[in-house]
N, C-alpha and C positions, 0 to 999 in steps of 0.2 A: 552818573558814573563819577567817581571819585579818583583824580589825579594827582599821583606826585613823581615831582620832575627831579629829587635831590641826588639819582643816585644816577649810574651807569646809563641803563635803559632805564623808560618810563614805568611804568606800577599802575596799572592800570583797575581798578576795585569796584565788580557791579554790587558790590557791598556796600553801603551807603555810610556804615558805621562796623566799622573793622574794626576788632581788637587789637589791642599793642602789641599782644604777642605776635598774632599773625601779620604785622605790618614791619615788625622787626625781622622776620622770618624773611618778606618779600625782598626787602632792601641787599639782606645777603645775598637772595637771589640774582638780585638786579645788577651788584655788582660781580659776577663772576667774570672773569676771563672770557669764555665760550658762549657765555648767552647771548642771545640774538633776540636784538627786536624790541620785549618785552616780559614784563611780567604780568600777567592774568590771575585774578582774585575772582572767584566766583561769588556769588551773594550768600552762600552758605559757608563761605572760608572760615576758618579760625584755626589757631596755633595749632601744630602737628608736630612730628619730628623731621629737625630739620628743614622740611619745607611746609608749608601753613596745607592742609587739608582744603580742598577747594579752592588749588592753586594748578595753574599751567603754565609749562614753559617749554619753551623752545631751546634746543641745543645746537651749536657746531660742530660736528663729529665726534662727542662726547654722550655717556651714559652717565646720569648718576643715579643708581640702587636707590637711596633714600627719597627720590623727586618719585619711586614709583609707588613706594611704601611697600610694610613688610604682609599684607594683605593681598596678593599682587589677584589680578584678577574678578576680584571681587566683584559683586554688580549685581544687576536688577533681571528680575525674569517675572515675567506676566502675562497670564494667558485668560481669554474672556470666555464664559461658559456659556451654552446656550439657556442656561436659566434665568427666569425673570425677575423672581423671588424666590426666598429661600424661608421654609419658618426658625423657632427658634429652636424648637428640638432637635431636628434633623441638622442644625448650623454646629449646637453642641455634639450630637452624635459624627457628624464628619472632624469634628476638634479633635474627640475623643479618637478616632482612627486614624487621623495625621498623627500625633502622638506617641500612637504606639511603633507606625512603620518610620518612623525619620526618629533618629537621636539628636537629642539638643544638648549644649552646651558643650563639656567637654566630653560628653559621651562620643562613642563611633559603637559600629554595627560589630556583634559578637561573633560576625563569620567574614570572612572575604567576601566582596563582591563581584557579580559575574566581570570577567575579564573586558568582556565588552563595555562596559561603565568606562574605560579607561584608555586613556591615552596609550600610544603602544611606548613604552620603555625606551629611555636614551642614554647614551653612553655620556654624562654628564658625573659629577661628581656626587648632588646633591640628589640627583633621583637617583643614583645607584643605590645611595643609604634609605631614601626615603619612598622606594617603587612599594613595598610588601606593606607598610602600613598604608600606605596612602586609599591600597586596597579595603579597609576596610572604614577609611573616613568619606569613601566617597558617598555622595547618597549623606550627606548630613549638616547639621544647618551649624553649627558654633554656637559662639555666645557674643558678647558686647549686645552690639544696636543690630545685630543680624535678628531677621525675624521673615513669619510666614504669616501672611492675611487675606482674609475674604473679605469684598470689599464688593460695593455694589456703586455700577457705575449710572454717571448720567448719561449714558448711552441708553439705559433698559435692561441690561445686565448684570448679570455676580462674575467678579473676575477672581482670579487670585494672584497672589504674588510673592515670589521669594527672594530676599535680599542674604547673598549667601558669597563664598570666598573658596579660595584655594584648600584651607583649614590649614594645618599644620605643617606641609610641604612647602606651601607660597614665606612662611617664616622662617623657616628653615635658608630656603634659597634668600632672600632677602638681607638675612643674617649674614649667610656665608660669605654673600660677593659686597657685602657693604665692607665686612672686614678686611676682605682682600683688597677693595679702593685703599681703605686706610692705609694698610700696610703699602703698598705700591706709590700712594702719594705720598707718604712720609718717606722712601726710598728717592724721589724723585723731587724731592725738597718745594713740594707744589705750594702755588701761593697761594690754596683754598687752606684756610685757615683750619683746624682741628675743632675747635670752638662751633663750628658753624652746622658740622654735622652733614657736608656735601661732597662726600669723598665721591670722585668720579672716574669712571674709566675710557681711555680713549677707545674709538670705533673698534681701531686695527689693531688692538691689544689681542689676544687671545683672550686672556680675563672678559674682555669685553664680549665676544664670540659666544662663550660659555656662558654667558648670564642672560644675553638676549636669547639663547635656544631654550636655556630652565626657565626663564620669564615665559616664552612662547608656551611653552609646555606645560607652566601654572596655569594661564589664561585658559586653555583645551580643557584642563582639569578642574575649575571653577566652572567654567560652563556645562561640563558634564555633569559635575556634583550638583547643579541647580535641576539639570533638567532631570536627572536621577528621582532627585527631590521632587522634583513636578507628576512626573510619573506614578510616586506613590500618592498624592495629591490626589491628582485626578482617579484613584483608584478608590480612595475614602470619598470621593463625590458619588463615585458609580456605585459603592455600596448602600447609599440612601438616596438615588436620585435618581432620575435617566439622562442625566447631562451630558450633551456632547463640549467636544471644546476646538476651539480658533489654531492655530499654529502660532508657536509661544513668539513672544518680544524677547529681546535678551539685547544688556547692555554693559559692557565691563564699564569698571571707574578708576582701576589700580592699575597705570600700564606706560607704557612708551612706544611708540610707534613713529617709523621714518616715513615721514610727509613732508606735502611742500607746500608753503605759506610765502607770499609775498618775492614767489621766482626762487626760492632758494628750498633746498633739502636739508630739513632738517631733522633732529628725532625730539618730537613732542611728545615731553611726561604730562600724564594725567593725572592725579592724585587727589583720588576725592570729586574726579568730574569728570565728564562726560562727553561722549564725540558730538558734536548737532550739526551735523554737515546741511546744506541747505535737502529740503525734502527725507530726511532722516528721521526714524521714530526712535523716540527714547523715553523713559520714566524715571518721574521725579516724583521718590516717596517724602511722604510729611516725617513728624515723628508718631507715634503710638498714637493713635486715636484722633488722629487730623487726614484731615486727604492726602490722596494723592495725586500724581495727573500722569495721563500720557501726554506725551508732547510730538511737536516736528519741528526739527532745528531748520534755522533760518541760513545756517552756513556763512554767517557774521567773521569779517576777518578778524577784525578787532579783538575779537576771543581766542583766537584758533582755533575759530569754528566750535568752540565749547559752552560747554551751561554747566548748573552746578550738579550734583547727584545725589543732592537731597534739600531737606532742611535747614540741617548745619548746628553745630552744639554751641547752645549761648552757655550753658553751665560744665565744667568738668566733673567727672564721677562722683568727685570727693565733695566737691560744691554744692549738687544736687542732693546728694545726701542731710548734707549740713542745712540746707536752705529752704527747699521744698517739705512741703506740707501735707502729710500721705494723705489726709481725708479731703483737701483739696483738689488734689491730683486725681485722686480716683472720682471724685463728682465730673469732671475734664471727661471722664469716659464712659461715661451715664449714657447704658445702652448698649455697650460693646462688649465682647465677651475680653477680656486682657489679661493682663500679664501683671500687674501692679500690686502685690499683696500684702507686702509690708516695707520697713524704711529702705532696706538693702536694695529694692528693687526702683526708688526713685531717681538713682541714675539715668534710665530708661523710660522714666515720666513724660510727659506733654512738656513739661518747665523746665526738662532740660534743653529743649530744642529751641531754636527761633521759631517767630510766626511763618507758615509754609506760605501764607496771601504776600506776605512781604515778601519773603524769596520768590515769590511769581513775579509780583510787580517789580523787582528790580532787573528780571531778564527778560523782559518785554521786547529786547530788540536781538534776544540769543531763539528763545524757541514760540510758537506757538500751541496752546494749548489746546488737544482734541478732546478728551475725555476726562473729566471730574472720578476720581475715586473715595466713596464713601465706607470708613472701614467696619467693618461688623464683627470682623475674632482677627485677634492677634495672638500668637505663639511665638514666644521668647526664648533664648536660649537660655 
């Protein structure tokens, strides 16, 4: 683990080699007002907004919108099939009918969805405006690094897994009450800098009230949109299989939550990582065409009980682009059915990601690992 003692609180980094950005990121963090404790760098951290992506922190009766990000909810869902093997026809034929039932990227479904997909309605600002579309984005996967994979475990298994989000509501809310910290802290002549991008709201603000119930309410909505997603999943298995299936995994990584760490109640943002409480299962996807693992957190204080929630991006969009080598990248996934088909699509490569072996061995003392996943089709947004 990598220490630095320069600022407020300590900076704690199971990242062995953190970026600069994401180390300038922690240092704001570290000196806030309200923070407590420390700052937590998970091994997949790098620069984000605001606060670094595979970062955690601990609050004093303080929210801040951007430590949750504007993805709120987002996370991991994985369920293991009773199949052993799969061959390759029938692997493309179930592609082919995920496909058709789940819209990707910025698509959503051309009808409403059953009302029961959905969280029931809140007298909030940001679902008011956003309840009727939301209806027809649930049940859908996005785009960036969000994706859907069949994977075959070293259990003896074909699992699958979806890495999916609130979609355009979770942005929306995320948007709205960051703006409102802003304005409020500029009102309130706060000594969080504007430069820094941590506008925050106190507990017993109303602001505060209403962002934690739309936060609550994205999180409900990203777990149902996965398991929507699972749903039709598991229904393109049964059209060429006799596959039964496990009772799914499901793990937010975009969130804040009032816990207590070290005798005191605090509210821990997660952004970009993961709950690992001792004896807790969670999943840790690679990038495109690397494993994945299921894990069981060790309940490590020193983290806030956290791991990372994924890989983690050694290259930015633009970078990957600029840098990576499509006929390289696509040799990287020799065997797999993917996603990678020309330069636009190298953002989402193997070489934009860090290696997943080194993000294991550097949380060796956050989770242990149950299950190996080997990937076989990926579906991008």
């Amino acid at each position: 683990m990598k220490y630095i003692n320069s600022e407020k609180v300590i900076i704690k980094s199971w990242c062995n080699n953190p970026a600069e950005g994401a180390i300038k990121q922690a240092k704001n963090l570290a000196n806030l007002p309200f923070i407590f404790k420390q700052v937590c760098l998970m091994p997949d951290t790098h620069e984000g907004y605001g606060m670094p992506i595979g970062g955690v922190i601990a609050t004093d009766n303080v929210i801040i919108p951007n430590a949750v990000g504007v993805d709120i909810g987002c996370g991991m869902l994985a369920v293991q099939t009773s199949l052993e093997d799969i061959d390759t026809e029938t692997l493309k034929s179930i592609v082919s009918d995920i496909r058709e039932a789940v819209p990707v990227g910025f698509d959503h479904h051309k009808e409403k969805q059953d009302i029961s997909f959905m969280p029931d309605k809140i007298d909030c600002p940001v679902n008011k405006l956003e309840w009727e579309s939301a209806q027809y984005q649930v049940g859908t996967l996005g785009s960036g690094n969000h994706f859907i994979e069949i994977q075959k475990g070293d259990d003896g298994y074909i699992w699958y897994m979806v890495h999916s989000g609130s979609r355009n509501v979770g942005l929306k809310v995320a948007t709205h009450y960051n703006n409102v910290a802003r304005e409020l802290n500029d009102k309130w002549r706060s000594p969080v800098g504007k430069s820094v991008d941590l506008a925050f709201l106190p507990m017993d603000e109303e602001q505060a009230k209403l962002y934690i119930t739309e936060m609550n309410w994205c999180l409900d909505f990203a777990l149902r949109n996965r398991q929507l997603m699972s749903k039709n999943i598991a229904k393109a298995f049964k059209n060429h299989t006799s596959a039964t299936f496990e009772p799914s995994i499901n793990i937010a990584h975009n969130y804040a939550r009032l816990e207590n760490h070290f005798g005191k109640d605090v509210m821990v943002h997660r952004k970009g990582a993961t709950s690992a409480r001792d004896g807790e299962i969670g999943i840790i996807p690679g990038s495109q065409g690397t494993t994945s693992y299921i894990v069981r957190g060790k309940g490590n204080p020193e983290s806030f009980q956290s791991c990372s929630h994924g890989a983690g991006r050694q290259l930015g969009r633009k970078q990957a682009k600029k840098k990576l080598v499509l006929d390289d990248e696509i040799a990287k996934l020799d065997g797999v059915i993917h996603s990678i088909y020309s330069v636009k699509d190298l953002d989402e490569a193997p070489g934009a990601y860090k290696d997943i072996d080194v993000v294991m061995e550097e949380q060796k003392d956050l989770v242990d690992i149950l299950i190996k996943l080997t990937p076989l089709a990926v579906i991008k947004g």
